[in-house]
N, CA, C and O of each residue as an XYZ file, in Angstrom:
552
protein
N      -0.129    -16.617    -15.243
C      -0.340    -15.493    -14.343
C      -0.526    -15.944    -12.894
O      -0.018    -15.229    -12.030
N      -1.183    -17.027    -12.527
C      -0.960    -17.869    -11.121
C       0.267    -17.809    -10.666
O       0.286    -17.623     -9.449
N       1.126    -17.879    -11.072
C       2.663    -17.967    -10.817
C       3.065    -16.699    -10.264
O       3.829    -16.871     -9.313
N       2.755    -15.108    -10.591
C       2.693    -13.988    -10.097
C       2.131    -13.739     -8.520
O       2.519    -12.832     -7.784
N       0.790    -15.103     -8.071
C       0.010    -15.052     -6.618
C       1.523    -15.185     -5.979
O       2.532    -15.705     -6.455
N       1.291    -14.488     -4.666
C       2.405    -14.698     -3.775
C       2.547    -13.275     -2.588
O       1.990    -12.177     -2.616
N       3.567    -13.885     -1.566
C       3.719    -12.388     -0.742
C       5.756    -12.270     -0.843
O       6.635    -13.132     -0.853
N       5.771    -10.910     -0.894
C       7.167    -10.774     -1.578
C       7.836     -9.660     -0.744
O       7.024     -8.737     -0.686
N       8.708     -9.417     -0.226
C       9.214     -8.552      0.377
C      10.587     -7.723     -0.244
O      11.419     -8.281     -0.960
N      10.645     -6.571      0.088
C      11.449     -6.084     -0.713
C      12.808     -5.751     -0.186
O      13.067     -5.375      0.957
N      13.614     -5.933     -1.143
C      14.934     -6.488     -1.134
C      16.034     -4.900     -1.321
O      17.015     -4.661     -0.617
N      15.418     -3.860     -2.647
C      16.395     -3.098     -2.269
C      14.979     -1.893     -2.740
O      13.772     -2.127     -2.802
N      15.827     -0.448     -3.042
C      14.588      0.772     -3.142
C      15.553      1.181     -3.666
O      16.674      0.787     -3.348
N      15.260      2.372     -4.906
C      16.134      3.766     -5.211
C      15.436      4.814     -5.719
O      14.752      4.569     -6.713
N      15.435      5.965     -5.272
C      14.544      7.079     -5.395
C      13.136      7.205     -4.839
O      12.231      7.993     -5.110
N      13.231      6.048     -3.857
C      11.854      5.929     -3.441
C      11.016      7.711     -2.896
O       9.881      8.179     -2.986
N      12.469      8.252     -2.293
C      11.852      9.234     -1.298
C      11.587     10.161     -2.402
O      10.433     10.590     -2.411
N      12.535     10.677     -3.552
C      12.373     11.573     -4.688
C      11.465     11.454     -4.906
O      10.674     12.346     -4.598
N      10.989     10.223     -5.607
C       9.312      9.724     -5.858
C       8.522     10.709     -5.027
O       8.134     11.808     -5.426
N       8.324     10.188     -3.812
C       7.451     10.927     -3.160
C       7.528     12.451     -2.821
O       6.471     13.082     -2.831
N       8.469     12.965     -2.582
C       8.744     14.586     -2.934
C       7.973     15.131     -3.992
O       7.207     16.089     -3.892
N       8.317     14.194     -5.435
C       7.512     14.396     -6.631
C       5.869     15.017     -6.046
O       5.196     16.047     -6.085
N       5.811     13.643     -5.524
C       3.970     13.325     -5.684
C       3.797     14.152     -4.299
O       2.668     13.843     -3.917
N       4.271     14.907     -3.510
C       3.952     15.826     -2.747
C       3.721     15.334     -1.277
O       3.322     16.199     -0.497
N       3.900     14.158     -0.819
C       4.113     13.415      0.353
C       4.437     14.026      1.284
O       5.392     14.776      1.084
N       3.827     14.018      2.732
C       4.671     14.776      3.949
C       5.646     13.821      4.342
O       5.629     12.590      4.350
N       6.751     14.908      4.762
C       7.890     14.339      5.460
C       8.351     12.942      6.183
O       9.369     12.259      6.067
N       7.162     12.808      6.984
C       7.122     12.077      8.042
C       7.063     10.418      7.572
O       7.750      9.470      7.951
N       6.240     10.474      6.846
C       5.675      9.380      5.309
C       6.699      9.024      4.388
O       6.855      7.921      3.864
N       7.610     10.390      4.187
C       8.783     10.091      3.169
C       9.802      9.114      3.794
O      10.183      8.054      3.298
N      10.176      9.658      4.972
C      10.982      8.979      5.764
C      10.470      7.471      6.030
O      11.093      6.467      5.684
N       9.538      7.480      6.534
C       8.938      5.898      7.103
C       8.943      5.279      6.125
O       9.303      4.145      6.439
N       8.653      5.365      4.521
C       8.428      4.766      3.356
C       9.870      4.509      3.390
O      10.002      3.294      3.543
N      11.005      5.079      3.320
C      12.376      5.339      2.405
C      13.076      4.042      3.607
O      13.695      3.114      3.087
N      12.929      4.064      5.187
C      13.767      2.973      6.075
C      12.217      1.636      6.005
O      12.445      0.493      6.400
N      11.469      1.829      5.730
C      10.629      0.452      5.855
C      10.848     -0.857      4.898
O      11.012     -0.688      3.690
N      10.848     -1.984      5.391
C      10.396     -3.053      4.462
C       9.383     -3.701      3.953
O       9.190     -4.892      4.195
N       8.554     -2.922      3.122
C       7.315     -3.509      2.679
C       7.274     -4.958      2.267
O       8.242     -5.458      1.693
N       6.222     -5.627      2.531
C       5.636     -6.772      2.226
C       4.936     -6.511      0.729
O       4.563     -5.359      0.511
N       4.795     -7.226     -0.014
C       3.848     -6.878     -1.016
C       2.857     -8.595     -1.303
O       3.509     -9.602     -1.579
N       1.593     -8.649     -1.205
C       1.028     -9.548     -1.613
C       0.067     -9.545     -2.613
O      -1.027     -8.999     -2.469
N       0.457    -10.194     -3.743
C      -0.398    -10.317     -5.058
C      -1.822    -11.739     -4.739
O      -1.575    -12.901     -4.414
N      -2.856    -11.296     -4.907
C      -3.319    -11.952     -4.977
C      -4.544    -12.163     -5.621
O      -5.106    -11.075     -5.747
N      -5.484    -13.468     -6.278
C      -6.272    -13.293     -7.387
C      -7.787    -13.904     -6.948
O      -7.347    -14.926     -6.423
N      -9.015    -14.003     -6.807
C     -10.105    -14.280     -6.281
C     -10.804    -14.311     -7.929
O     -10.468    -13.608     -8.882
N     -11.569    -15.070     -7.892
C     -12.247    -15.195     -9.783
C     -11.240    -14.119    -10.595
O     -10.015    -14.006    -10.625
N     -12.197    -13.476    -11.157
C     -11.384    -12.851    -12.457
C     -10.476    -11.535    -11.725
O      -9.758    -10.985    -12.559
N     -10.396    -11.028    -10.536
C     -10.006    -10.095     -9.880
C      -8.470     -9.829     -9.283
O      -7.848    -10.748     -8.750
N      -8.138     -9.026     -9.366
C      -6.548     -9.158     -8.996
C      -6.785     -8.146     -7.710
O      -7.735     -7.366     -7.639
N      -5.935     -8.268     -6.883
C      -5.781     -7.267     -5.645
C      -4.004     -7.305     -5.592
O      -3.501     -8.380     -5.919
N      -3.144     -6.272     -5.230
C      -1.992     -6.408     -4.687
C      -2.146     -5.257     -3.399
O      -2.779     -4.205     -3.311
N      -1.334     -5.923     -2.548
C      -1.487     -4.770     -0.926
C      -0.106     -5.020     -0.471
O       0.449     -6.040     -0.061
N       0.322     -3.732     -0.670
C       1.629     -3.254      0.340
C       1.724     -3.076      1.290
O       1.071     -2.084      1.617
N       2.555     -3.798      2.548
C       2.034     -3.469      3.896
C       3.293     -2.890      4.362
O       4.359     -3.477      4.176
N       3.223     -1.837      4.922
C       4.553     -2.039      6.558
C       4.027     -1.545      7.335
O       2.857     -1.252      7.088
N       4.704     -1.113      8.953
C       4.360     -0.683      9.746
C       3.158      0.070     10.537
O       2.466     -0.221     11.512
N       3.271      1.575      9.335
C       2.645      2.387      9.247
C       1.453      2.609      8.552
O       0.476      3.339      8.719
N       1.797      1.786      7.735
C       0.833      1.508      6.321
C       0.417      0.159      5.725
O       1.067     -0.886      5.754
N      -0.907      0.397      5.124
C      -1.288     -0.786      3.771
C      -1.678      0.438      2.976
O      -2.026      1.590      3.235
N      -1.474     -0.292      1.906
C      -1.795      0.364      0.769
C      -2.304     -1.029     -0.332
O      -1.573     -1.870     -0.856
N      -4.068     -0.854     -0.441
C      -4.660     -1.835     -1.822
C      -4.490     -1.112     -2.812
O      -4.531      0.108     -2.976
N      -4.198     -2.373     -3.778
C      -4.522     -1.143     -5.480
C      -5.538     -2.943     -5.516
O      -5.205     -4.089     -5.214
N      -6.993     -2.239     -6.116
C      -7.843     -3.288     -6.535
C      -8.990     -3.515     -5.696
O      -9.278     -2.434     -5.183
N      -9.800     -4.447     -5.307
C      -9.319     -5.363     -6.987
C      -9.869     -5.113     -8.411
O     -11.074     -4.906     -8.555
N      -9.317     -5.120     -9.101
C      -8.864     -4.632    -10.247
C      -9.247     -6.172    -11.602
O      -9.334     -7.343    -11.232
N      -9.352     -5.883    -12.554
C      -9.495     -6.479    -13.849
C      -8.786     -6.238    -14.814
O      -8.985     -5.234    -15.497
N      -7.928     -6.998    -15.044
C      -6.945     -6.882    -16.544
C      -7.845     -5.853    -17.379
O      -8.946     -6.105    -17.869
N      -7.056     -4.480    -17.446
C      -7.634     -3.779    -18.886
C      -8.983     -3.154    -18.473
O      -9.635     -2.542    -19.320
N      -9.295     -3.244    -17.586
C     -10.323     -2.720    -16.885
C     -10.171     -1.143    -16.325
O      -9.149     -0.899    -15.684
N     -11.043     -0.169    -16.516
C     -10.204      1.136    -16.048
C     -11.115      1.572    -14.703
O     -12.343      1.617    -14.766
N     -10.492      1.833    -13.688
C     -11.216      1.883    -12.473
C     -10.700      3.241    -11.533
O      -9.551      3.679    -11.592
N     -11.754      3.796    -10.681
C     -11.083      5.343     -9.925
C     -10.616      4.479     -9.036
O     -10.961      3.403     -8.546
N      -9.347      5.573     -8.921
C      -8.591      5.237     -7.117
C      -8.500      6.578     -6.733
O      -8.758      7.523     -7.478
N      -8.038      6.683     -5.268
C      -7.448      7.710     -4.670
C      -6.323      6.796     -4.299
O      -6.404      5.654     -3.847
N      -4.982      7.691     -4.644
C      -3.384      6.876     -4.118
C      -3.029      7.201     -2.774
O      -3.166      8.345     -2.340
N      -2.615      6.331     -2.145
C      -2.014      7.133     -1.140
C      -1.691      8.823     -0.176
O      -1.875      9.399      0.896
N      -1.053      8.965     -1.639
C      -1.268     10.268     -1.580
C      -1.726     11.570     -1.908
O      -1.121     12.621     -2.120
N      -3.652     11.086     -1.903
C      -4.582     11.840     -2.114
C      -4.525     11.644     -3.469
O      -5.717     11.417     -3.675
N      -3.929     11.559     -4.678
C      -4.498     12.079     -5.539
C      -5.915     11.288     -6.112
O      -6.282     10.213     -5.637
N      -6.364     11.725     -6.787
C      -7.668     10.891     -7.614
C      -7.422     10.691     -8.595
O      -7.356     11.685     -9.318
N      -7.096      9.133     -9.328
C      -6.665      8.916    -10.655
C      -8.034      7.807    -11.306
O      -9.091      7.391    -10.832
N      -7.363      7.654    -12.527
C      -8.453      6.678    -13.284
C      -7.447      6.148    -13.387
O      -6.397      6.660    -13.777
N      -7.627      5.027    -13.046
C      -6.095      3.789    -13.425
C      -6.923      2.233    -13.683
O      -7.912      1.664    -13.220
N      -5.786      1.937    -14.787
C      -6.180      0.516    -15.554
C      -4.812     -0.087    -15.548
O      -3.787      0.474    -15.932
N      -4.911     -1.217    -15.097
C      -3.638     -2.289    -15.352
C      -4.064     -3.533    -16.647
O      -5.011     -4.299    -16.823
N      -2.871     -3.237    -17.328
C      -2.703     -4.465    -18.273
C      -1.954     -5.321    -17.853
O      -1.497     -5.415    -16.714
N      -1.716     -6.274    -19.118
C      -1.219     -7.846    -18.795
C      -0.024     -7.560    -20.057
O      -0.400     -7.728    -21.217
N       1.318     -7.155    -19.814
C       1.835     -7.423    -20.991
C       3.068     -8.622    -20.653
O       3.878     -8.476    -19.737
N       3.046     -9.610    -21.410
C       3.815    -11.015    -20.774
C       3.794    -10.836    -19.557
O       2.708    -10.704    -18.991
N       5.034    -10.787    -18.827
C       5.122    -11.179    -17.516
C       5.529     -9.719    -16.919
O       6.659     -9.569    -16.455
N       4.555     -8.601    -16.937
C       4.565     -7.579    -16.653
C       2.977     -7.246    -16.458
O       2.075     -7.617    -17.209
N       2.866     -6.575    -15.448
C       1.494     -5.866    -14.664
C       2.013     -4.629    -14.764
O       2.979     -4.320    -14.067
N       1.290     -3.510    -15.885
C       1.648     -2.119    -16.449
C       0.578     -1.550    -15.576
O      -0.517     -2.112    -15.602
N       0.738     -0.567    -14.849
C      -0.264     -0.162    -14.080
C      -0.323      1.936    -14.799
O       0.438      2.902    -14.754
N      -1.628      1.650    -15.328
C      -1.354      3.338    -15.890
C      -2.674      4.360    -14.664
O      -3.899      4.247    -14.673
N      -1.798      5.286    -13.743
C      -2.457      5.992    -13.418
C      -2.781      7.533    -14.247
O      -1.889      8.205    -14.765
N      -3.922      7.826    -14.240
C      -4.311      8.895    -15.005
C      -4.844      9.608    -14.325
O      -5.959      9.230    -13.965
N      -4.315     11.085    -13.758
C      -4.480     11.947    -13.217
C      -5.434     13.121    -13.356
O      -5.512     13.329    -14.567
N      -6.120     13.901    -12.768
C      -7.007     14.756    -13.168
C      -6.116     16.131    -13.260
O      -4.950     15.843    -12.989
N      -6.243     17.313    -13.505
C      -5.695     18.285    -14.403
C      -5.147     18.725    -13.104
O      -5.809     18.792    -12.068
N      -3.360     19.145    -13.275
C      -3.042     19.652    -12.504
C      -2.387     18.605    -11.232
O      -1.577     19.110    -10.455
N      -2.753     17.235    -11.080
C      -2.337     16.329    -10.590
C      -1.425     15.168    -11.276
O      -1.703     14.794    -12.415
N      -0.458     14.670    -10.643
C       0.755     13.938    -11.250
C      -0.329     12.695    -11.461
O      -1.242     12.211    -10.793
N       0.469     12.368    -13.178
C       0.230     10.984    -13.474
C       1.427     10.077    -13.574
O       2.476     10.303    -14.178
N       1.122      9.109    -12.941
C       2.141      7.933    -12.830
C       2.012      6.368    -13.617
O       0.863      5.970    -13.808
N       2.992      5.614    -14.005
C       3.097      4.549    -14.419
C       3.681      3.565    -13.584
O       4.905      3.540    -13.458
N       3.074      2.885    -13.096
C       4.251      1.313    -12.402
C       4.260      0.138    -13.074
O       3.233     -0.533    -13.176
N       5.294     -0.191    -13.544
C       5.526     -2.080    -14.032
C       6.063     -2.693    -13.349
O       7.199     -2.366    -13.006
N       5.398     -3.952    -12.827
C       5.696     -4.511    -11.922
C       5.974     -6.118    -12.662
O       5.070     -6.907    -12.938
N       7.449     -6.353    -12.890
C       7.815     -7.072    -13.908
C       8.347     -8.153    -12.770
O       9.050     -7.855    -11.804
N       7.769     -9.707    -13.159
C       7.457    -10.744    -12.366
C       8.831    -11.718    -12.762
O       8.764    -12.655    -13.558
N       9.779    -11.403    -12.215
C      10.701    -12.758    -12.833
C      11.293    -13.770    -12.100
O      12.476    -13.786    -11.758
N      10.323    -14.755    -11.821
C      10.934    -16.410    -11.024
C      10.330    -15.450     -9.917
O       9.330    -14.792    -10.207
N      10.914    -15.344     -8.630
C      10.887    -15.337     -7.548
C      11.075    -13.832     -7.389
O      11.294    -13.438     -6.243
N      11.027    -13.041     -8.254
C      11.089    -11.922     -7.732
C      10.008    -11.063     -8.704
O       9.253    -11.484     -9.581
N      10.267     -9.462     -8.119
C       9.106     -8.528     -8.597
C      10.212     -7.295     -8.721
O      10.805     -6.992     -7.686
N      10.512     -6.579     -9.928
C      11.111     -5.457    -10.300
C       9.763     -4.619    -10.612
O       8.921     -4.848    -11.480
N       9.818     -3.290     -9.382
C       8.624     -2.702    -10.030
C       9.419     -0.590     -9.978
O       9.967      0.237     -9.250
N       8.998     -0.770    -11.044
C       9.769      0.345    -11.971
C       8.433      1.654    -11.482
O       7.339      1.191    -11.162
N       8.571      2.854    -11.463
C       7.583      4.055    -10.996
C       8.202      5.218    -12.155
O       9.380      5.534    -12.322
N       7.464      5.524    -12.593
C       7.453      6.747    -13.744
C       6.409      7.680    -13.028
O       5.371      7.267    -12.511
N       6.933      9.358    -13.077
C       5.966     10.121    -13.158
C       6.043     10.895    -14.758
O       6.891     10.529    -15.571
N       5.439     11.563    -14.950
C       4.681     11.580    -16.233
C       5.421     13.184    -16.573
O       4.899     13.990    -15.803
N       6.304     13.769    -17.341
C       6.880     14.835    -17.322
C       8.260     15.182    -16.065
O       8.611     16.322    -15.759
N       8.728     14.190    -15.625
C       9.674     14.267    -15.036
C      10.947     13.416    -16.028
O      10.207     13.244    -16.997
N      11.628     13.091    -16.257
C      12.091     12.400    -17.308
C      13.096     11.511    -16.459
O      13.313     10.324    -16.705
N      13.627     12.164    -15.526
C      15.222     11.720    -14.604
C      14.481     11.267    -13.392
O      15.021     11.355    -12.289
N      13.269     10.785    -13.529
C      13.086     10.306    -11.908
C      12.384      8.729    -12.324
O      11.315      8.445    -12.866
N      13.147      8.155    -11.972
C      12.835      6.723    -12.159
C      12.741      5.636    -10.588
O      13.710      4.895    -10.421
N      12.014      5.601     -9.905
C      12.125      4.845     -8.606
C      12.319      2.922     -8.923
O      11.419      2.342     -9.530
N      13.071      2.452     -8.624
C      13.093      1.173     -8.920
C      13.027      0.431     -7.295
O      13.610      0.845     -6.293
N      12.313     -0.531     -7.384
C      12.482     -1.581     -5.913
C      12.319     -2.963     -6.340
O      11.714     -3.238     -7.376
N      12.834     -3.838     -5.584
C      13.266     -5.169     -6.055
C      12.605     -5.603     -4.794
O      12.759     -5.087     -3.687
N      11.693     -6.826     -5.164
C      10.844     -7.752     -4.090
C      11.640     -8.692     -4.415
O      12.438     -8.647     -5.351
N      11.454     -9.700     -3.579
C      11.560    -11.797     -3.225
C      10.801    -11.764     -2.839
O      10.385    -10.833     -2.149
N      10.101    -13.039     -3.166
C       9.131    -13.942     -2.708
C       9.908    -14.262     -1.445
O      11.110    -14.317     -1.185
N       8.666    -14.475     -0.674
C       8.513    -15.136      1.103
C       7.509    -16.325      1.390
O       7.437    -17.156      2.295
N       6.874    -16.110      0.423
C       5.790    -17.060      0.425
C       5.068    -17.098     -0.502
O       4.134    -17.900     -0.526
């Protein structure tokens, strides 16, 4: 799982903006998200994981966080979830769990060599799948 530490930038996006339409995002956000190149840095301190998305406009932390551990967030975009990330092989399953009436989401963020495929599910949408492809930078 050391092998996952790193900062990774992303290489391509698809459905990013749908995604966010989904999850109810203003305009302005959709756009800046959909032309930006996020940075993404994984990184681990004792038993703790942190990953932070950066561009321009934005960071965004998820963490830090504990394998299997279930912890509140607010996402980005407002919502309030209970979210727990597992360890399955060389995949970081991230399950957000939504309160009633608010979208729940899934991200796997699947680690292979030098790169990061991280896959976005919302939860009752079936045809909306956001995929983005990181490289490592460092």
């Amino acid at each position: 799982m050391d092998s996952f530490k790193g900062k990774y930038e992303r290489t391509s996006a698809d459905k990013v903006e749908d995604l966010l339409l989904v999850l109810e995002v203003n305009f302005l956000l959709r756009k800046a998200a959909s032309v930006s190149t996020p940075v993404m840095e994984v990184s681990k301190v004792g038993g703790d994981w942190t990953i932070k998305t950066s561009t321009t406009l934005k960071t965004i932390i998820l963490g830090p966080f504990e394998i299997g551990k279930k912890f509140d967030e607010t996402t980005p975009d407002g919502r309030e979830v209970s979210t727990t990330v597992f360890l399955e092989g060389h995949k970081f399953v991230q399950e957000q769990t939504a309160e009633t009436g608010v979208r729940t989401c899934t991200t796997v963020r699947d680690f292979k060599g030098d790169e990061i495929v991280q896959t976005i599910t919302v939860d009752g949408i079936d045809d909306l799948v956001c995929i983005q492809a990181f490289k490592r930078i460092a």
